[in-house]
Biopython code that builds the backbone (N, CA, C, O; Angstrom):
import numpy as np
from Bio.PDB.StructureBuilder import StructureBuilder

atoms = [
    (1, "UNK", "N", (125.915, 102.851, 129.660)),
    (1, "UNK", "CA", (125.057, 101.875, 130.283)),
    (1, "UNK", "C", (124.043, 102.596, 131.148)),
    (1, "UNK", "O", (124.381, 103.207, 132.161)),
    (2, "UNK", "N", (122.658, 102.501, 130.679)),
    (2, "UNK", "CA", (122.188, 102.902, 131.421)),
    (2, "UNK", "C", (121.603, 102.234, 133.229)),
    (2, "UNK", "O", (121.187, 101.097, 133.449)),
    (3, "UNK", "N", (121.699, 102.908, 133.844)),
    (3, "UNK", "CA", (121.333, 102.414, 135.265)),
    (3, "UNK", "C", (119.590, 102.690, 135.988)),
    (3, "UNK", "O", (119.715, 103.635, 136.767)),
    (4, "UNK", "N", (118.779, 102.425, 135.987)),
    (4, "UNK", "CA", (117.587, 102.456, 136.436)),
    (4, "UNK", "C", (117.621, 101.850, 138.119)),
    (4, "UNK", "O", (118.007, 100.739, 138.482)),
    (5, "UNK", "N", (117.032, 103.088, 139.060)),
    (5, "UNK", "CA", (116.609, 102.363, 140.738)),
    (5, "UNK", "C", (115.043, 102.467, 140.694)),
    (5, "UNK", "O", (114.412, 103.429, 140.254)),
    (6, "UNK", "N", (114.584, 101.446, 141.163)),
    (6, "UNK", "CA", (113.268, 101.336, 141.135)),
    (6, "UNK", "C", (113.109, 100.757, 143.107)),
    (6, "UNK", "O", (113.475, 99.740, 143.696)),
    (7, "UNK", "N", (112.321, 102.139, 143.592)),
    (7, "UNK", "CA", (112.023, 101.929, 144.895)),
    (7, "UNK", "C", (110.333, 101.753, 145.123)),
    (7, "UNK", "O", (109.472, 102.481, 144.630)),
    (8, "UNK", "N", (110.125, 100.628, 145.975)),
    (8, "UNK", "CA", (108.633, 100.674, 146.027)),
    (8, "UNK", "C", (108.122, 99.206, 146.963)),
    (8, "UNK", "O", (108.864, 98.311, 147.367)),
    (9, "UNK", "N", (106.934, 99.298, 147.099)),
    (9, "UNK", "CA", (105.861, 98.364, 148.425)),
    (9, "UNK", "C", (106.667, 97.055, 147.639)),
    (9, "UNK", "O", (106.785, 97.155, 146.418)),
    (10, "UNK", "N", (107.328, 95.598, 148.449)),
    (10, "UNK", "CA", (107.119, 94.654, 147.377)),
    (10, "UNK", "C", (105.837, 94.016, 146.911)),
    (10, "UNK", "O", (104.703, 94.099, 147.383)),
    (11, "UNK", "N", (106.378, 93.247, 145.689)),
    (11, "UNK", "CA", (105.564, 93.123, 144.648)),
    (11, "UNK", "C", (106.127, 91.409, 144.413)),
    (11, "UNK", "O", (107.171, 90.893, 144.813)),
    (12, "UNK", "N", (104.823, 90.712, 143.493)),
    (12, "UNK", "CA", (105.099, 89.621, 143.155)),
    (12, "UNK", "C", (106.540, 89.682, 141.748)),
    (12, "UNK", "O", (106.894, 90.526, 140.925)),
    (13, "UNK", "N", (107.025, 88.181, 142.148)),
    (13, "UNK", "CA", (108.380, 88.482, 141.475)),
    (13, "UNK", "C", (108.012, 88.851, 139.882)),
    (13, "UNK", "O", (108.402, 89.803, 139.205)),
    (14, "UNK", "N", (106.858, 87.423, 139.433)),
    (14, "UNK", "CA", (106.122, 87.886, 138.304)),
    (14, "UNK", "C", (105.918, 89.870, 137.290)),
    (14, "UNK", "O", (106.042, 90.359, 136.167)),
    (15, "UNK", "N", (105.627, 90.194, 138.425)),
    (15, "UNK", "CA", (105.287, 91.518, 138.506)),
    (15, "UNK", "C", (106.408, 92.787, 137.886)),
    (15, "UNK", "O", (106.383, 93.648, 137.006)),
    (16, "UNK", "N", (107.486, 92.233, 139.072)),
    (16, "UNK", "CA", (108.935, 92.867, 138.486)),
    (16, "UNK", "C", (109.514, 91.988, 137.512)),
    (16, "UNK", "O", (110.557, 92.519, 137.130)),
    (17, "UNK", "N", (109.288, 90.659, 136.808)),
    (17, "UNK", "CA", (109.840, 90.614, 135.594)),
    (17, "UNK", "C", (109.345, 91.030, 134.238)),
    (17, "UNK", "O", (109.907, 91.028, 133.143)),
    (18, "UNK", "N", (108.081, 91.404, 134.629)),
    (18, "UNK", "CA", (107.381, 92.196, 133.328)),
    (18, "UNK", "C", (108.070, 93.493, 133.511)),
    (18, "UNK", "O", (108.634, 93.933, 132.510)),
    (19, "UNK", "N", (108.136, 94.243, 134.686)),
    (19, "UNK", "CA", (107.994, 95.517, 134.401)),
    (19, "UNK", "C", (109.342, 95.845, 133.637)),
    (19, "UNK", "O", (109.519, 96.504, 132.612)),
    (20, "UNK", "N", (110.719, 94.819, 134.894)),
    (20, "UNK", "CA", (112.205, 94.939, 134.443)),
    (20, "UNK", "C", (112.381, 94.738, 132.603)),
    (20, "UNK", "O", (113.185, 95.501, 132.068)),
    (21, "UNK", "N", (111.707, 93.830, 131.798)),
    (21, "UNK", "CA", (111.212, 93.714, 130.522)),
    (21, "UNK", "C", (110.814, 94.696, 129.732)),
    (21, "UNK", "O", (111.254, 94.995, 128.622)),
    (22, "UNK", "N", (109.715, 95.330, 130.524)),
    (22, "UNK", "CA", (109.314, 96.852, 129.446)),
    (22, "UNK", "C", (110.432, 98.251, 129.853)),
    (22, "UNK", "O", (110.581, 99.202, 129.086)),
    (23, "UNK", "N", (111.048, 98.141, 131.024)),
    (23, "UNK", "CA", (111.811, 98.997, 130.944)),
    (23, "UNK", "C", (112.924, 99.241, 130.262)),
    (23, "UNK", "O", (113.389, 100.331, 129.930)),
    (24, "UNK", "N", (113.482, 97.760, 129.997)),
    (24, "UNK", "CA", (114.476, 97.443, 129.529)),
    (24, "UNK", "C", (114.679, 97.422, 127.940)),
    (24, "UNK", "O", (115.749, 97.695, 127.397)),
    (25, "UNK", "N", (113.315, 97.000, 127.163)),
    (25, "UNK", "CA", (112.212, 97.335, 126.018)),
    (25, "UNK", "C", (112.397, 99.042, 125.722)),
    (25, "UNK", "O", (112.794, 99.455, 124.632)),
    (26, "UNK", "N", (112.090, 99.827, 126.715)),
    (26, "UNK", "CA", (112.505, 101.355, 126.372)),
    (26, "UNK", "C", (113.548, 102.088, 126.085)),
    (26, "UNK", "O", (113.706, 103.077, 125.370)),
    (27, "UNK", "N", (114.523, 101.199, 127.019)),
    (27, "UNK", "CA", (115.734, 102.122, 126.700)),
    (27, "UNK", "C", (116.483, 101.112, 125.282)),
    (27, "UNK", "O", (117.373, 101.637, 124.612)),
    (28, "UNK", "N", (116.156, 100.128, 125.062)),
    (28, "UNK", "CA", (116.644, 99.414, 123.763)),
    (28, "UNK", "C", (115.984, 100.466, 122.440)),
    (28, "UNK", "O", (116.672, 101.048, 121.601)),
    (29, "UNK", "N", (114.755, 100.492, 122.529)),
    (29, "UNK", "CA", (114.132, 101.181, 121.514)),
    (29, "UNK", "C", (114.226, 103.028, 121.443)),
    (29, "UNK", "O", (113.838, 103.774, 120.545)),
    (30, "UNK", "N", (114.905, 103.366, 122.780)),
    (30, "UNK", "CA", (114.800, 104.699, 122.523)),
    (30, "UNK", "C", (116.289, 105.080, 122.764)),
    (30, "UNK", "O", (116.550, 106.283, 122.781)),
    (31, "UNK", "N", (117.421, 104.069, 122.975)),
    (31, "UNK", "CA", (118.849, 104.757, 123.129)),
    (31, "UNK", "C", (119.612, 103.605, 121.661)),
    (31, "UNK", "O", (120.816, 103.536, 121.411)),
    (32, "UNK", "N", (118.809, 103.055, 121.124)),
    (32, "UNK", "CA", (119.343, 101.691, 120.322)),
    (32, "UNK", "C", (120.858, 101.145, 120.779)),
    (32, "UNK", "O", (121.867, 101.006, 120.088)),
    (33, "UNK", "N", (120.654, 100.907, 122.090)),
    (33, "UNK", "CA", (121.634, 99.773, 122.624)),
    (33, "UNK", "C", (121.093, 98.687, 122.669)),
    (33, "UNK", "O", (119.938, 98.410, 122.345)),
    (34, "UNK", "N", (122.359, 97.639, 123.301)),
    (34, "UNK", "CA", (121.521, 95.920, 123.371)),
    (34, "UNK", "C", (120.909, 96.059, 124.745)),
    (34, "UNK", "O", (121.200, 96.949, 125.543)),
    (35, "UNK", "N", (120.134, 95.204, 124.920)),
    (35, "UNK", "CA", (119.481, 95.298, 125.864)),
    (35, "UNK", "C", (120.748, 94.761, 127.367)),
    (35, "UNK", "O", (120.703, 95.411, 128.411)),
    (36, "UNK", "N", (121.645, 93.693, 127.237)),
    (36, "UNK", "CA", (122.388, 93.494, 128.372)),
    (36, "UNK", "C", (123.069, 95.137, 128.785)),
    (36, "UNK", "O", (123.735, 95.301, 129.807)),
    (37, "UNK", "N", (122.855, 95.928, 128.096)),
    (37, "UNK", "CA", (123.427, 96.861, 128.959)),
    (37, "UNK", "C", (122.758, 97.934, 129.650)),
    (37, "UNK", "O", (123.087, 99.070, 129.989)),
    (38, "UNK", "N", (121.434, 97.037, 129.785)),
    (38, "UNK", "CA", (120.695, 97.985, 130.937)),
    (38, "UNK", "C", (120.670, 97.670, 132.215)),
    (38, "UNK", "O", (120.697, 96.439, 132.218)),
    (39, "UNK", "N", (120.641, 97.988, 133.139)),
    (39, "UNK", "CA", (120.846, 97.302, 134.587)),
    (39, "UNK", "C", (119.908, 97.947, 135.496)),
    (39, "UNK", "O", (119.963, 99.172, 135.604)),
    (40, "UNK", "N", (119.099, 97.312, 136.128)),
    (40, "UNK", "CA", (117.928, 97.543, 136.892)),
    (40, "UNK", "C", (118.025, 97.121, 138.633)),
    (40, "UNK", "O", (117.890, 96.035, 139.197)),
    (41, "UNK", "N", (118.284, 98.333, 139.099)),
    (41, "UNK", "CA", (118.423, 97.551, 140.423)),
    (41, "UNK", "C", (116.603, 97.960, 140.951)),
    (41, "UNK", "O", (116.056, 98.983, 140.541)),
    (42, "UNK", "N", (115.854, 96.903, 141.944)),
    (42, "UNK", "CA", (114.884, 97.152, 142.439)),
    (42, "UNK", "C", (115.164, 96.349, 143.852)),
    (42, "UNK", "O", (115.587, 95.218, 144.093)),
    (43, "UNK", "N", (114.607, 97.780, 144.920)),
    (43, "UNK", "CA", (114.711, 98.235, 146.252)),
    (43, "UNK", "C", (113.477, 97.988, 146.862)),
    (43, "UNK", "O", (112.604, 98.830, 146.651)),
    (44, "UNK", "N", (113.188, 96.987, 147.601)),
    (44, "UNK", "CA", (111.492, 96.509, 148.022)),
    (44, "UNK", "C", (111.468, 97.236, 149.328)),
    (44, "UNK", "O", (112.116, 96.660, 150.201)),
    (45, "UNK", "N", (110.979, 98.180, 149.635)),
    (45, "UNK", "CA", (110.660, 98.713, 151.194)),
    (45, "UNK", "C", (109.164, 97.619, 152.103)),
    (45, "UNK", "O", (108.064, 97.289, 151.659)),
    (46, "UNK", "N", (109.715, 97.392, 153.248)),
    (46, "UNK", "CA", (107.872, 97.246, 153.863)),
    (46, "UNK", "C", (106.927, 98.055, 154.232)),
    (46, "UNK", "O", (106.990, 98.780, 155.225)),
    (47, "UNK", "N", (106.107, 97.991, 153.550)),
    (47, "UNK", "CA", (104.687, 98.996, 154.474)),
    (47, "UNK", "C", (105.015, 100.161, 155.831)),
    (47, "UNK", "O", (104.526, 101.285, 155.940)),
    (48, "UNK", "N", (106.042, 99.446, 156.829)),
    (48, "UNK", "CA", (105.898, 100.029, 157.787)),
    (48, "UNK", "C", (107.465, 100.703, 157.684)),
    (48, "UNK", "O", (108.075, 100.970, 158.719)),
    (49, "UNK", "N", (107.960, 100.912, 156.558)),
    (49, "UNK", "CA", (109.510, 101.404, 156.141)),
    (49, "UNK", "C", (109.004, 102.610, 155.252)),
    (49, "UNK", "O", (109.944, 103.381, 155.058)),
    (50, "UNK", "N", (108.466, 102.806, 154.973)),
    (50, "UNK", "CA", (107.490, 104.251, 154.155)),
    (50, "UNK", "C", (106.386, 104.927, 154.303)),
    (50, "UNK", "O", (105.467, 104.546, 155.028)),
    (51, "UNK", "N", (106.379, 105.846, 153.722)),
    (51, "UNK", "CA", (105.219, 106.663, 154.450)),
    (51, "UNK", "C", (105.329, 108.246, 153.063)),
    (51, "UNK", "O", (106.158, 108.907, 152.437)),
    (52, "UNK", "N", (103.528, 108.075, 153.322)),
    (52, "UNK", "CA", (103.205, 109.262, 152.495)),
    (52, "UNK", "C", (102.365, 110.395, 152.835)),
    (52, "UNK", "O", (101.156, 110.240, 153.007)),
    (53, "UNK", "N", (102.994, 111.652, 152.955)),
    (53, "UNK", "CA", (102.047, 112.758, 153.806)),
    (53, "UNK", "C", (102.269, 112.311, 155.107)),
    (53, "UNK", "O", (101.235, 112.171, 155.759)),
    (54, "UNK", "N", (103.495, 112.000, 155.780)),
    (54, "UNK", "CA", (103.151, 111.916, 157.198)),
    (54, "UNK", "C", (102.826, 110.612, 157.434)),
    (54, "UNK", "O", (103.547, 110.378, 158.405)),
    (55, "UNK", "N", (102.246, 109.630, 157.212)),
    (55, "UNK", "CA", (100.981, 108.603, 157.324)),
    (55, "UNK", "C", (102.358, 107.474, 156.765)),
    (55, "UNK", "O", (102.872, 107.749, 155.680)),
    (56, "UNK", "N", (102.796, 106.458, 157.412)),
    (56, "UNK", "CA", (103.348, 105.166, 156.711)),
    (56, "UNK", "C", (101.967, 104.464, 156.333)),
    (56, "UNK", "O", (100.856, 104.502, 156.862)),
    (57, "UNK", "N", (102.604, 103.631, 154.907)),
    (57, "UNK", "CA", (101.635, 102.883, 154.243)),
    (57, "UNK", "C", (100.653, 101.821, 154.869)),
    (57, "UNK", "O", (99.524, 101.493, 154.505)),
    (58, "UNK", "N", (101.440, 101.376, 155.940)),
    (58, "UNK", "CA", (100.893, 100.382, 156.609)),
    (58, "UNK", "C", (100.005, 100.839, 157.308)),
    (58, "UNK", "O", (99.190, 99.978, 157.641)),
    (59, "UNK", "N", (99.741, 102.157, 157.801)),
    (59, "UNK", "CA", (99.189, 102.694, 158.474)),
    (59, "UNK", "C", (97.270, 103.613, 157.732)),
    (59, "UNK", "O", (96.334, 104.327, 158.092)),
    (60, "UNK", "N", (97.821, 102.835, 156.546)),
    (60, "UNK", "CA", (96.519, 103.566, 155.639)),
    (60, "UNK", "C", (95.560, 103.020, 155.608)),
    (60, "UNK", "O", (94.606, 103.485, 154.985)),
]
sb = StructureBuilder()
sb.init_structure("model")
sb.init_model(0)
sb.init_chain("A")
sb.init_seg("    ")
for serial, (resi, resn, name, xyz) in enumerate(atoms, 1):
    if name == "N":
        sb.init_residue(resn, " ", resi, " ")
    sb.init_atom(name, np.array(xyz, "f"), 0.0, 1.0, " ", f" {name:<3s}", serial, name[0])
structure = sb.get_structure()
């Protein structure tokens, strides 16, 4: 089973059900399992919970 963490700014839910879809689309087509046995956890940080180069996002 594969396991996928997806960390990042949140996003519209819309947004993560496409992406959870094509990811899930990849590992069907490139491990030929069923797709229920992919599992996607996604980790929404806020703006002011991350930071790049020093600099939090919120801060850009």
């Amino acid at each position: 089973m594969p396991a996928v963490t997806i960390q990042q700014l949140p996003k519209d839910p819309e947004l993560k059900r496409d992406l959870v879809n094509r990811i899930t689309d990849a590992f069907v087509d490139a491990y030929k399992i069923p797709a229920d046995s992919v599992h996607i956890w996604i980790q929404d940080y806020p703006a002011d919970g991350y930071a790049v180069g020093g600099t939090l996002v919120a801060d850009r």
